[in-house]
N, C-alpha and C positions, 0 to 999 in steps of 0.2 A: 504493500500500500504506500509505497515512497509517493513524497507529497501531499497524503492526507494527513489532517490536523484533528485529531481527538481529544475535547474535552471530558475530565473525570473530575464530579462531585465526589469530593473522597477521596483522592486518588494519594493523600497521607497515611491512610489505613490501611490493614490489613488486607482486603483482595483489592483495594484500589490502587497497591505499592507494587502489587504482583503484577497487573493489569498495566499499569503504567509498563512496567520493565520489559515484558512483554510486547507489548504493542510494538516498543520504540524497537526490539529486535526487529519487527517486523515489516519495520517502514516507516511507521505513522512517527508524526511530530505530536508530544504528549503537552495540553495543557492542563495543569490543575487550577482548581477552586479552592478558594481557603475564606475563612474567614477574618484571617489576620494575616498580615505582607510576610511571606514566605520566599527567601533564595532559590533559585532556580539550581536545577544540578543536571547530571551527565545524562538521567531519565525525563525530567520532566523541564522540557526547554524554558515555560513561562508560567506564571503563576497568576493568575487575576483574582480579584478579592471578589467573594459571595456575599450580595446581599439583597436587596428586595428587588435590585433590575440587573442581575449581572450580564457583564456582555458577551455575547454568543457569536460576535461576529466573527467570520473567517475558519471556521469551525466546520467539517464534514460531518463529525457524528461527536454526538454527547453522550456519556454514559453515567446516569444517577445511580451513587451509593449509598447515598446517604440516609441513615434510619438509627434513631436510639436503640442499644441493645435490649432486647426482651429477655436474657437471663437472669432474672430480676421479680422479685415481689409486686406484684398490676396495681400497686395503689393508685388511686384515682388521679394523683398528678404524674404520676409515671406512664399510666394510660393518653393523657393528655399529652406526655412529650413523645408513645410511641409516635400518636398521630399526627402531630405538630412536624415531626418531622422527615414523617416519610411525606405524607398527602399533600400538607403545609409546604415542603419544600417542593415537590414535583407540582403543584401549583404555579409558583414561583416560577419556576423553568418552564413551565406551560404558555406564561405569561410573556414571561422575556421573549418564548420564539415566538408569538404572533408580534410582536413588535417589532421584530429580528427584520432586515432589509435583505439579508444573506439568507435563507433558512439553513441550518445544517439539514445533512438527505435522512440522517436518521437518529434516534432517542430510543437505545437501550434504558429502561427502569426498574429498579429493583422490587421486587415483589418476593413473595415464599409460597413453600408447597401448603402451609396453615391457611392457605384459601379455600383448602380441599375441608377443612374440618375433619375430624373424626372419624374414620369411614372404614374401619374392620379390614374384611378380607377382600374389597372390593380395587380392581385396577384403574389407576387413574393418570391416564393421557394427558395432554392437555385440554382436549375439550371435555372431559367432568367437569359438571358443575360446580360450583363453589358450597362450600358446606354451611353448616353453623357453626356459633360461638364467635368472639371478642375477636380474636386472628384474622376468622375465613371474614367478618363485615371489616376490620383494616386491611385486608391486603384487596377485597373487592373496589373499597372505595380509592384507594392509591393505586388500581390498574387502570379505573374507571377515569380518574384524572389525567393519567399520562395518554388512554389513549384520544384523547380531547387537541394531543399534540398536530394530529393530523392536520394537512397532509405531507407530515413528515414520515417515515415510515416507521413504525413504532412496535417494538418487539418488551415486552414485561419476563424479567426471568426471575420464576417461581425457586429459589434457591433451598434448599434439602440442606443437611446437617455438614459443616464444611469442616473438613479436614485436612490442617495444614500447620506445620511446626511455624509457631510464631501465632498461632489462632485459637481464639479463646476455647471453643470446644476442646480444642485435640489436649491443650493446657491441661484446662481442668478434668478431664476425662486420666489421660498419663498421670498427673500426679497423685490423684485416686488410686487410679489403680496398681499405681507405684507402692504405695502404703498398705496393697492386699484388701483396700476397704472397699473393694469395684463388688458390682454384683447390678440386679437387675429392678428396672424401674417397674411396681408395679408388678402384672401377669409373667412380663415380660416377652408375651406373644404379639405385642405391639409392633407395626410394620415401621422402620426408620427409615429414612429417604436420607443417603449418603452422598458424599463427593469429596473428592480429592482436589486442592484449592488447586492441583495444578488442569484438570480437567473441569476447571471452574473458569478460569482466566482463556484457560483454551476455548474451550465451548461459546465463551463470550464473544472471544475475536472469530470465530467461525460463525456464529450464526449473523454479527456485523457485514463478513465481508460476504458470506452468502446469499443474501438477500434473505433473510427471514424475517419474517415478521408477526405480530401475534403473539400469545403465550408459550412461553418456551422452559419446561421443566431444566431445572437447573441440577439434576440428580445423577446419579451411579445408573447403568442400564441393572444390577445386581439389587434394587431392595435389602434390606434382612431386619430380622426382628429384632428387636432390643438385646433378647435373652441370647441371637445367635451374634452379636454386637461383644456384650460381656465376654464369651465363650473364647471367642479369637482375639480380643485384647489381653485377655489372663494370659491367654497363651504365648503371644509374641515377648510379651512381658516378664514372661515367667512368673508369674505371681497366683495368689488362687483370687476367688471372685468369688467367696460362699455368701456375703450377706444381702442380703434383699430389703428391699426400700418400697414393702405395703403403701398401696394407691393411699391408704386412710393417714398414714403418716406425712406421704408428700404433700396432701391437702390441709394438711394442717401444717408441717414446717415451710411449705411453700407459697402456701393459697391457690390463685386461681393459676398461676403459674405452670401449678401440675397438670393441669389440664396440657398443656405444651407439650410434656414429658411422657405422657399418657396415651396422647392423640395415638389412633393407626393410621399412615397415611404411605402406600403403598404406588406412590406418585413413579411411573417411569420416562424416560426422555423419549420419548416417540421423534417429536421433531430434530433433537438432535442428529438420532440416528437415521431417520429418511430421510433428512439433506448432505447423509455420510460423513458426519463426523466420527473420526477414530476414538477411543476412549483407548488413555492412558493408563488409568486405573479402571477395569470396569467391576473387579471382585474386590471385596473386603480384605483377604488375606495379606495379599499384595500391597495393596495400598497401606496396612496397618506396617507392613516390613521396612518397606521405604520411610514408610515418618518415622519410625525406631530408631534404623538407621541414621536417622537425617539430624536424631537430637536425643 
């Protein structure tokens, strides 16, 4: 993609730092957003400041990452900054590009498979429905605003449980189960929607330069259940993983949070794969090797 110019909200954090490093192997000139004046370095050429009209000009595609962590207790004002600042900001950017003289041609958005809700043993594409509960009505309502971006081409990636040395998940997951205190949320028959942060940043830049557009699961082609999750982390670990973490304790040490942890959502990448994107990692085992390895 030499010559094309990629804005990333985000692109300080965690898969936004990936994404950046990425891209720029790839061709593209990386700009980030900050909210405070930032040095430019060897990945991200310029930096413009984020704020209620930032500017988009010059710009071929925008990629928004930006969203408050949800691993965290839903107090009512924590609720108000998940939304404030996924909807709230994709808003924002909705805004900026009808104003924009330049349009960039496309607006990857961030979204999650917690749009699916709750949903057992049931397969979910990306065209399932959207489910219930507090998740499936914020990630509906922040898909519903980006795709407002039109006629820009506008792809939402529903992102599943990421895994990546330097990421919060894989963190707090390792050092658990470092201490032998891992074991499973709940039944444990819970469907978990995985991915490897490097077939995260991949998948991204593939379905940008692809022409895709529309919901686009952001997951492992491989699902597995919580319990088969535990199972192969002990193991790569060497650690054992006997105690278990009753739904009735996680609603009580967590609140509605559990509900998170609980969910079954069985989400597969369909689109990734019929526009033939490769998967890096596509099984769990593997993928658990390489981050072991890696840290």
């Amino acid at each position: 993609m030499q010559g094309k110019r990629m804005g990333i909200v985000g692109a300080g954090g965690f898969i936004g730092g990936r994404l950046a490093a990425r891209a720029q192997e790839k061709g593209w000139e990386v700009v980030g957003f900050s909210r405070r004046p930032r040095v430019s370095n060897g990945v991200v050429s310029e930096w413009r400041i984020w704020n209620e009209a930032p500017v988009l000009s010059g710009l071929d595609a925008v990629v928004n990452l930006a969203g408050e962590a949800i691993d965290q207790r839903w107090t009512d004002a924590h609720k108000q900054a998940f939304r404030s600042s996924r909807v709230g900001v994709t808003q924002t950017l909705v805004d900026a590009l009808e104003t924009c003289s330049e349009r960039p041609e496309v607006l990857l958005n961030g979204s999650a498979v917690g749009i699916y809700g709750d949903r057992g043993e049931e397969i979910l594409p990306e065209s399932a429905v959207a489910g219930e509960g507090f998740l499936a009505d914020l990630c509906r309502d922040w898909e519903a605003v980006a795709f407002r971006a039109a006629p820009c081409r506008v792809l939402v990636w529903r992102t599943g449980v990421v895994l990546g040395v330097g990421g919060a998940a894989w963190g707090k997951m390792k050092r658990v189960f470092s201490w032998g205190l891992g074991g499973n949320f709940g039944s444990g028959r819970q469907w978990m929607p995985w991915i490897h942060v490097e077939d995260l940043v991949g998948g991204m830049l593939h379905a940008l330069e692809a022409g895709i557009s529309g919901p686009v699961n952001g997951v492992a082609p491989e699902p597995v259940r919580n319990e088969e999750l535990t199972r192969e982390l002990a193991k790569v670990l060497g650690r054992p993983a006997i105690l278990h973490a009753p739904a009735w304790a996680l609603k009580v040490g967590l609140g509605e949070f559990a509900s998170a942890l609980l969910a079954s959502q069985r989400a597969i990448p369909r689109a990734l794969e019929e526009s033939g994107y490769a998967f890096r990692f596509a099984r769990l085992p593997e993928a658990l090797e390489d981050l072991v390895g890696g840290a």
